[in-house]
TORBA-727469 format. One record per residue (C-alpha): residue in three letters; z, y, x. Coordinates in nm, 3 decimals. Each point is the difference from the previous one (the first is absolute). Example, Ala and Ser with C-alpha at 12.3 -4.5 7.8 and 13.67 -1.06 7.14 Angstrom:
% TORBA-727469
{aa: Ala, z: 0.780, y: -0.450, x: 1.230}
{aa: Ser, z: -0.066, y: 0.344, x: 0.137}
END
This chain:
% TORBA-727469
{aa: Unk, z: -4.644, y: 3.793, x: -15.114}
{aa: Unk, z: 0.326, y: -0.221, x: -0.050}
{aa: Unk, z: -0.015, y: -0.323, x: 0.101}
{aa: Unk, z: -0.021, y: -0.235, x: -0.258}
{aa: Unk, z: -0.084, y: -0.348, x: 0.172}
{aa: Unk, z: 0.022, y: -0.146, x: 0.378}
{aa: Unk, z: -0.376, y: 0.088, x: 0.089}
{aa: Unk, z: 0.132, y: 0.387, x: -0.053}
{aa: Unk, z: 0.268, y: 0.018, x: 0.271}
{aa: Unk, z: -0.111, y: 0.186, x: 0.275}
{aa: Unk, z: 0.142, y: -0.128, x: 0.360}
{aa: Unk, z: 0.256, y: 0.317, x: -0.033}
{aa: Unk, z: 0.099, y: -0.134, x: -0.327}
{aa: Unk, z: 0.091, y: -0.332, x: 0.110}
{aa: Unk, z: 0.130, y: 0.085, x: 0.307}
{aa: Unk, z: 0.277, y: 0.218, x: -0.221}
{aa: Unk, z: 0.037, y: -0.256, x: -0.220}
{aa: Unk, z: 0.071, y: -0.279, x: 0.278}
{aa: Unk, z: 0.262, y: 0.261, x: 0.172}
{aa: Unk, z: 0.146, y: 0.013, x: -0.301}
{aa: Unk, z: 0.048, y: -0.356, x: -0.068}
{aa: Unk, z: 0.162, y: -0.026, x: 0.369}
{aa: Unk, z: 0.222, y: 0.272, x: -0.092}
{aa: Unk, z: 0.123, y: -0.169, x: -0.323}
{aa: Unk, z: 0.046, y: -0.320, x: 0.209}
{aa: Unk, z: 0.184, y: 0.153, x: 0.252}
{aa: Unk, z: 0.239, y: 0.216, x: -0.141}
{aa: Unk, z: 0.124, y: -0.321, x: -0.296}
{aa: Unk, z: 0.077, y: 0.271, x: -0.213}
{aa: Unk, z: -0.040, y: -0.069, x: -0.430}
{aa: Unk, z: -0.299, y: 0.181, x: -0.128}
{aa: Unk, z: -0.126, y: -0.040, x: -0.348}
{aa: Unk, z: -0.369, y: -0.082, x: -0.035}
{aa: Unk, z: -0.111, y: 0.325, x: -0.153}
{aa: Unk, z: 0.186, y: 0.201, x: 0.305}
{aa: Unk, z: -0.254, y: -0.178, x: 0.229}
{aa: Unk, z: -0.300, y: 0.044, x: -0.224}
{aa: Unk, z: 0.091, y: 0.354, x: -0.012}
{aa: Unk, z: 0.039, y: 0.073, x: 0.370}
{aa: Unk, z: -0.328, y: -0.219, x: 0.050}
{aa: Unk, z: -0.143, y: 0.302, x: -0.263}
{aa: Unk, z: 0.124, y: 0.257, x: 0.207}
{aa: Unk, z: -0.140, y: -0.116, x: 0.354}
{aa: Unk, z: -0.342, y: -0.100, x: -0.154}
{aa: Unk, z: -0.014, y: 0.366, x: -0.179}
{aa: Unk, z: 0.133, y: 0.137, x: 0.345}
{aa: Unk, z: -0.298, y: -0.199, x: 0.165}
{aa: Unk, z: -0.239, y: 0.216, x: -0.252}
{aa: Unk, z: 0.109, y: 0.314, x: 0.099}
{aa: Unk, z: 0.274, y: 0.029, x: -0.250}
{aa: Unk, z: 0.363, y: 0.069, x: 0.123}
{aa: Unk, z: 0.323, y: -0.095, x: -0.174}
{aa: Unk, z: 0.113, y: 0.264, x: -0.204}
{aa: Unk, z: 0.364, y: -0.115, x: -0.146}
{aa: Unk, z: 0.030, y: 0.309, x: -0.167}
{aa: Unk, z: -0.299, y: 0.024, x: -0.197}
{aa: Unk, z: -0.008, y: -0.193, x: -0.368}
{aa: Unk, z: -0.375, y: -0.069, x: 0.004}
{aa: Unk, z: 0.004, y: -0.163, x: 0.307}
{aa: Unk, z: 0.276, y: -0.206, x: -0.106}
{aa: Unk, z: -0.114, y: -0.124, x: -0.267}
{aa: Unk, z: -0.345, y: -0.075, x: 0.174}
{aa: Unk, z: 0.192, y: -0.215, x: 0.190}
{aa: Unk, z: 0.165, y: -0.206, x: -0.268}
{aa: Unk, z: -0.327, y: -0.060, x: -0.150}
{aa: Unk, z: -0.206, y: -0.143, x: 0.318}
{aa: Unk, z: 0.340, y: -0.194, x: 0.091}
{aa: Unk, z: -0.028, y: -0.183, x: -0.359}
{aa: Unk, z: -0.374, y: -0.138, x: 0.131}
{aa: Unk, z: 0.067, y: -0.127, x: 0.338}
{aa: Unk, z: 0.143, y: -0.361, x: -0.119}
{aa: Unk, z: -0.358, y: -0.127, x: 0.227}
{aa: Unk, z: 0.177, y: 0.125, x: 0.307}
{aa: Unk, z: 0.382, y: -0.075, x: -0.027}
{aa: Unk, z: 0.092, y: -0.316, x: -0.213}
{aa: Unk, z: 0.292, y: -0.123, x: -0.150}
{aa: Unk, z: 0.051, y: -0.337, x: 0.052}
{aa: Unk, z: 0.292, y: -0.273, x: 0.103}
{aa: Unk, z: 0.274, y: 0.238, x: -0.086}
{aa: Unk, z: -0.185, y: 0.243, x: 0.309}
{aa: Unk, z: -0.240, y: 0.270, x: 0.047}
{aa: Unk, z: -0.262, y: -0.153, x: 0.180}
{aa: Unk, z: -0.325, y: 0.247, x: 0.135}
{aa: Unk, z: -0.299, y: -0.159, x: -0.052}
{aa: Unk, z: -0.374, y: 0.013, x: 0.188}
{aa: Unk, z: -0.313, y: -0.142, x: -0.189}
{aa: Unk, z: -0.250, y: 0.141, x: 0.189}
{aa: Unk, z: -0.256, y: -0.127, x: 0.331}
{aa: Unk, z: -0.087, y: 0.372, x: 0.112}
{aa: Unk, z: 0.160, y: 0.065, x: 0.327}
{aa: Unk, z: 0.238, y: 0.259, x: -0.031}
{aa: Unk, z: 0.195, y: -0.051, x: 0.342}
{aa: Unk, z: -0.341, y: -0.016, x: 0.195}
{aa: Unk, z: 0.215, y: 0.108, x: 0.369}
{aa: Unk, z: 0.244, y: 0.100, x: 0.172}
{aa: Unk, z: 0.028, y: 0.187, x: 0.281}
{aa: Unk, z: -0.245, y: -0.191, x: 0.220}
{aa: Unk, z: -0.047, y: -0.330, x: -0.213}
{aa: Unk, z: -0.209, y: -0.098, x: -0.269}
{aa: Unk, z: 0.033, y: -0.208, x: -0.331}
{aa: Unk, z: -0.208, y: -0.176, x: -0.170}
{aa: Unk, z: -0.302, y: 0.126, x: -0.190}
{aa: Unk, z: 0.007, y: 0.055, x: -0.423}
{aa: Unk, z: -0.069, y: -0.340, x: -0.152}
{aa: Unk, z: 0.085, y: -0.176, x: 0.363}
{aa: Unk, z: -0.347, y: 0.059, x: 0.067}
{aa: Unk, z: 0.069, y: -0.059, x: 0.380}
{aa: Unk, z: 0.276, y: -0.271, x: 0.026}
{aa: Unk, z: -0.078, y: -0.312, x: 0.204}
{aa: Unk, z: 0.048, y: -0.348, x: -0.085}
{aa: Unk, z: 0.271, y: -0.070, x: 0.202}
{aa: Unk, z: 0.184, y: 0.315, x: -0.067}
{aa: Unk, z: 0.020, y: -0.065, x: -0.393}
{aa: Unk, z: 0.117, y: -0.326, x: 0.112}
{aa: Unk, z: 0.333, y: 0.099, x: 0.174}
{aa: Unk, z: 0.076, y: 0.339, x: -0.242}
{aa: Unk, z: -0.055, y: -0.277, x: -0.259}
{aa: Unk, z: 0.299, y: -0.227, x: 0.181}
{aa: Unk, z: 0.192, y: 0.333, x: 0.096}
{aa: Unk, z: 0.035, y: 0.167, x: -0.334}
{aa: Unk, z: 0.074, y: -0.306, x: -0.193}
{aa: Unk, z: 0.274, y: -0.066, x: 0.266}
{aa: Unk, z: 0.137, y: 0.404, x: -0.076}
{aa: Unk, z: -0.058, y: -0.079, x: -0.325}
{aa: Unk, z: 0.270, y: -0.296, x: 0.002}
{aa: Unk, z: 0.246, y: 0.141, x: 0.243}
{aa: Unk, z: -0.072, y: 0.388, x: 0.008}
{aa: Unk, z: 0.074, y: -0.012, x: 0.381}
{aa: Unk, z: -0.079, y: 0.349, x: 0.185}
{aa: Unk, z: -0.146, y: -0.185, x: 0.280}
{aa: Unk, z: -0.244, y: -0.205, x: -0.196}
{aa: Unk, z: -0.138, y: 0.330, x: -0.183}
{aa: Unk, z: -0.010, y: 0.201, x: 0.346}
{aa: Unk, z: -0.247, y: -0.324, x: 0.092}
{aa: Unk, z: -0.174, y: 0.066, x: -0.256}
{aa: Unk, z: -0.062, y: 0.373, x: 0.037}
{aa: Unk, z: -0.060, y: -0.051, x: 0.364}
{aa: Unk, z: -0.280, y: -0.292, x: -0.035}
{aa: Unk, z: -0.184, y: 0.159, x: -0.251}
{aa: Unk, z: 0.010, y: 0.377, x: 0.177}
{aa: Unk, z: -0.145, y: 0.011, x: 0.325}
{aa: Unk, z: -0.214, y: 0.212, x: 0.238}
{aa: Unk, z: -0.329, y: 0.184, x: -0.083}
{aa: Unk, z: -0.254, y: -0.215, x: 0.196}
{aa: Unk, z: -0.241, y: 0.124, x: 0.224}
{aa: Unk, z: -0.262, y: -0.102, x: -0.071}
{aa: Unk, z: -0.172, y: -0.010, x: -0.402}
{aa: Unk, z: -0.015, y: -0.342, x: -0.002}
{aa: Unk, z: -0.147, y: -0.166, x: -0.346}
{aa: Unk, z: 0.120, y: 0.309, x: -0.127}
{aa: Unk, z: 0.408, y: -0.040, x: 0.087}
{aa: Unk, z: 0.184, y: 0.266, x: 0.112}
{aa: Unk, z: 0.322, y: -0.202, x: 0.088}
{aa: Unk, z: -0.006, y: -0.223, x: 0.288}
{aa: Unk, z: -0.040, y: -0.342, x: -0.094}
{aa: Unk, z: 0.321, y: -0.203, x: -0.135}
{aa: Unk, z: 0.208, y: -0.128, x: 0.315}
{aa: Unk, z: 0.087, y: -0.371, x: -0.140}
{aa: Unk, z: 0.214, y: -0.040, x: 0.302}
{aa: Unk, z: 0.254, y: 0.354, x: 0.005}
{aa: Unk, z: 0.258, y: -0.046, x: -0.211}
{aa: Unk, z: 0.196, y: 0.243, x: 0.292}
{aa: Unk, z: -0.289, y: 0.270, x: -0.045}
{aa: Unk, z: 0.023, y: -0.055, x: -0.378}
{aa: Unk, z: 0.368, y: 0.085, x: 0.027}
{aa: Unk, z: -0.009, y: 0.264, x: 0.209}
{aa: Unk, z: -0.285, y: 0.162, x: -0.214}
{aa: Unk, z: 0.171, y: -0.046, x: -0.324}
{aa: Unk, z: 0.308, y: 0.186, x: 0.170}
{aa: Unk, z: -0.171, y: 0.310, x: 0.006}
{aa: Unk, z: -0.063, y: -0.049, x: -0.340}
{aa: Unk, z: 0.276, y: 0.200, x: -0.227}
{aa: Unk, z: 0.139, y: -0.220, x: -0.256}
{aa: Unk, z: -0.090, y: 0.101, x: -0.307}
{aa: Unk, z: -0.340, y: 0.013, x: 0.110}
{aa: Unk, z: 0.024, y: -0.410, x: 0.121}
{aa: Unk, z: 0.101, y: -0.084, x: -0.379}
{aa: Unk, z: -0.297, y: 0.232, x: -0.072}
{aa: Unk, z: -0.181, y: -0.257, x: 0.226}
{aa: Unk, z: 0.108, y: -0.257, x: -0.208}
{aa: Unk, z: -0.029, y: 0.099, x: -0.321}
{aa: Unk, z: -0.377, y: 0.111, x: 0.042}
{aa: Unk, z: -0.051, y: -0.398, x: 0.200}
{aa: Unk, z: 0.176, y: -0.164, x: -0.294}
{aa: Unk, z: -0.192, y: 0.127, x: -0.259}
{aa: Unk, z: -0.315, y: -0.041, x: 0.181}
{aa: Unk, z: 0.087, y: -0.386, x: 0.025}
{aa: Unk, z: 0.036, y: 0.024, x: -0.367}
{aa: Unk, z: -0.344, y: 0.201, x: -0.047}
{aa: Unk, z: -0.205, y: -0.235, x: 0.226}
{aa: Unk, z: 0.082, y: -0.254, x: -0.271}
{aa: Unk, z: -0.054, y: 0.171, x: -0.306}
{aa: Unk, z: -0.188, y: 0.306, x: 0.089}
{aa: Unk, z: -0.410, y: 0.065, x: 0.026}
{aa: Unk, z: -0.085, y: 0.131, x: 0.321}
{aa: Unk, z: -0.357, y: 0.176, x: 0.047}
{aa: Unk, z: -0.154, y: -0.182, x: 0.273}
{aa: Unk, z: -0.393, y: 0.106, x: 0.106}
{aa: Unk, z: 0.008, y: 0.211, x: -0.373}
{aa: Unk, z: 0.065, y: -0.322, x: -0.124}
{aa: Unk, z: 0.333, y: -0.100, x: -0.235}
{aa: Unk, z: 0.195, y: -0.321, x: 0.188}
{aa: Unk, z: 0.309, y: -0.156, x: -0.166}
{aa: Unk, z: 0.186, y: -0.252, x: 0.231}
{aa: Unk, z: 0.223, y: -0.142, x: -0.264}
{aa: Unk, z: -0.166, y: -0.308, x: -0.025}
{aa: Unk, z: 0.094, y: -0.093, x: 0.352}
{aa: Unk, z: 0.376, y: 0.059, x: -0.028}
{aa: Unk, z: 0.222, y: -0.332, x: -0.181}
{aa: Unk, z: 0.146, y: 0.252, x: -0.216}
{aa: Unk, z: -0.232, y: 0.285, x: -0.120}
{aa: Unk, z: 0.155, y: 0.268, x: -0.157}
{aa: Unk, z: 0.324, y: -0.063, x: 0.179}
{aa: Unk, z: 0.260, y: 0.236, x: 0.141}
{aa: Unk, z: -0.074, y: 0.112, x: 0.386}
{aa: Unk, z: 0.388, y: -0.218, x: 0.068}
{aa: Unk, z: -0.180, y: -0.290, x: -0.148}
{aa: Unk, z: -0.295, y: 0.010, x: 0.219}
{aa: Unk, z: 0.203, y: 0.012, x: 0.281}
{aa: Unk, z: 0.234, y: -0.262, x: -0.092}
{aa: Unk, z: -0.347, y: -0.249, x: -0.134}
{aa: Unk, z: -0.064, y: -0.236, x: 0.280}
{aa: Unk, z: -0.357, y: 0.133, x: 0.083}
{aa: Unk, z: -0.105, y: -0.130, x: 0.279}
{aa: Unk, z: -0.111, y: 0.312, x: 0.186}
{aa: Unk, z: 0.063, y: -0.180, x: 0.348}
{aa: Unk, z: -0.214, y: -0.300, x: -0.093}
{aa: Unk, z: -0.273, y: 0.271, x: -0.158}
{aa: Unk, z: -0.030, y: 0.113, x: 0.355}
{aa: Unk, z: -0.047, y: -0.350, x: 0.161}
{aa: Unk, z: -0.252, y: -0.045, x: -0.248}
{aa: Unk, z: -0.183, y: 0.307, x: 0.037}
{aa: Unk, z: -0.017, y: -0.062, x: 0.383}
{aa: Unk, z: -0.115, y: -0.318, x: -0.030}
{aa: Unk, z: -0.257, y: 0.085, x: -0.239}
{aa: Unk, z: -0.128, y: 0.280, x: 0.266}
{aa: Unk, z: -0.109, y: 0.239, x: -0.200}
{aa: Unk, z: 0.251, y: 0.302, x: 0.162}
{aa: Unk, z: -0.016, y: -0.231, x: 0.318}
{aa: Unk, z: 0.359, y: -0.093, x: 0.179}
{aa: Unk, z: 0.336, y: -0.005, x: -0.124}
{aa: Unk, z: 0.096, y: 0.308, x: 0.143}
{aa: Unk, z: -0.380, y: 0.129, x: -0.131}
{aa: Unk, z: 0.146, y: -0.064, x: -0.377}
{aa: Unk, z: 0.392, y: 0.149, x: 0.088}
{aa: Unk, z: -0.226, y: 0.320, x: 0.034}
{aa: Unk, z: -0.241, y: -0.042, x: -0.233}
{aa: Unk, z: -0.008, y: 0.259, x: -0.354}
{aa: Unk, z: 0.229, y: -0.090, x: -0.228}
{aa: Unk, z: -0.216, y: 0.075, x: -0.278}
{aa: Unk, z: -0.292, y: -0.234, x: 0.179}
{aa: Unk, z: 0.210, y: -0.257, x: 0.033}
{aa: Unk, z: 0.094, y: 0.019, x: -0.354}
{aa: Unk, z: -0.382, y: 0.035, x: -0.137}
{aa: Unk, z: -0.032, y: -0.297, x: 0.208}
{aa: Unk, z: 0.281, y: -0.192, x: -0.183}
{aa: Unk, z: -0.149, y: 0.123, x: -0.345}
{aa: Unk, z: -0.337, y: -0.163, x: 0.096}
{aa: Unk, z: 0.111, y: -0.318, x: 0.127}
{aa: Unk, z: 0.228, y: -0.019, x: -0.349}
{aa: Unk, z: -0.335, y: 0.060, x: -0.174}
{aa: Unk, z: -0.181, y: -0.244, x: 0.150}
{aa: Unk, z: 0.244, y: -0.320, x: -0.094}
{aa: Unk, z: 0.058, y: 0.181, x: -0.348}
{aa: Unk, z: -0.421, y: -0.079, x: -0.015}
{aa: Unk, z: 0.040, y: -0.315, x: 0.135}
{aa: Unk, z: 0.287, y: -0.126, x: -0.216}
{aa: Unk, z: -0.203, y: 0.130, x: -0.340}
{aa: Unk, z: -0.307, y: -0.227, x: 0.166}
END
């Protein structure tokens, strides 16, 4: 029952795993890259039901072995140990009282991805606290109360940047980078990955300038995603601007692939 890729973690597993990635950054102390793997061993077995046992040869040994397989989770790369997150399940779905987004962003809004899109590129570049804490805070929010279209957040606020900031305070931080790691490589998946939309496969690759790029080079690619909205309004088919700031995502984005498909027609004509 050992983990051996991202879909595996359980939210208790990553949870550890983030605590222990704010502990390493905290206390600036050297730690060789097996020394992590191992301790990552020892709080996944402890998640399983299996305490540490320093004393005991088997387990030891156990632990050597499942450390030499977890290069998917802790990399070593640029002279640093870097943890790494390749999956779009949710595994920081709340806390406390506030919700994050569904598995596969299967809830985000228009203008939400919008400004996470302009707020983790801008951590990305300057790794400012306050930036990620924005982050956290815009994409966590309230449970609504109503069901609307299926939502259980309330609806992005486009205008509370203080709300945002006060939400992402109560936010610990190793769960904000948590935040940000799951957002970053969801960027990256929405341009590579297949989503299953209506039991159907949908690939949005096509739509991006550079598919099969890194999630930093979507976010640095000059994509238009304010002038996407003035079309979209314009073309009234989610209605008003502030109609397509809180439209699906994922809509928006099947919307996107059609209108692609349609001039891709037109241009073999």
């Amino acid at each position: 029952m050992f983990p051996q890729v991202w879909d595996e973690l359980t939210e208790k597993d990553w949870r550890s795993v983030l605590q222990l990635r704010d502990r390493l950054e905290r206390e600036r102390k050297y730690v060789s890259v097996e020394d992590v793997r191992r301790e990552t061993v020892r709080l996944l077995l402890s998640n399983r039901g299996l305490a540490a046992r320093p004393n005991d040869r088997q387990y030891l040994v156990l632990v050597y072995q499942l450390a030499e397989g977890l290069g998917w989770l802790w990399e070593y790369r640029d002279d640093a140990l870097q943890l790494v997150y390749r999956s779009t399940n949710q595994l920081l779905p709340r806390w406390k009282y506030l919700l994050g987004p569904m598995s596969h962003g299967a809830d985000l809004q228009w203008g939400e991805y919008k400004a996470a899109v302009e707020l983790c590129s801008a951590f990305t570049e300057s790794g400012n606290e306050d930036t990620l804490q924005l982050l956290a805070g815009l994409l966590y929010r309230r449970r609504r109360k109503d069901n609307k279209l299926g939502r259980e957040r309330d609806d992005f606020d486009s205008d509370g940047y203080k709300d945002w900031s006060e939400r992402g305070r109560q936010l610990p931080r190793w769960a904000r980078w948590g935040i940000y790691a799951w957002f970053c490589f969801f960027c990256e998946y929405l341009q590579t990955g297949v989503f299953i939309i209506n039991h159907n496969e949908v690939s949005f690759g096509s739509i991006f300038n550079s598919p099969g790029g890194s999630s930093e080079k979507a976010q640095k690619n000059n994509l238009g995603l304010d002038a996407i909205s003035i079309a979209m309004a314009e073309s009234g088919v989610f209605g008003t601007l502030d109609d397509v700031e809180h439209a699906p995502l994922l809509k928006i984005m099947m919307k996107l692939l059609k209108d692609k498909q349609q001039v891709d027609a037109l241009k073999k004509q």
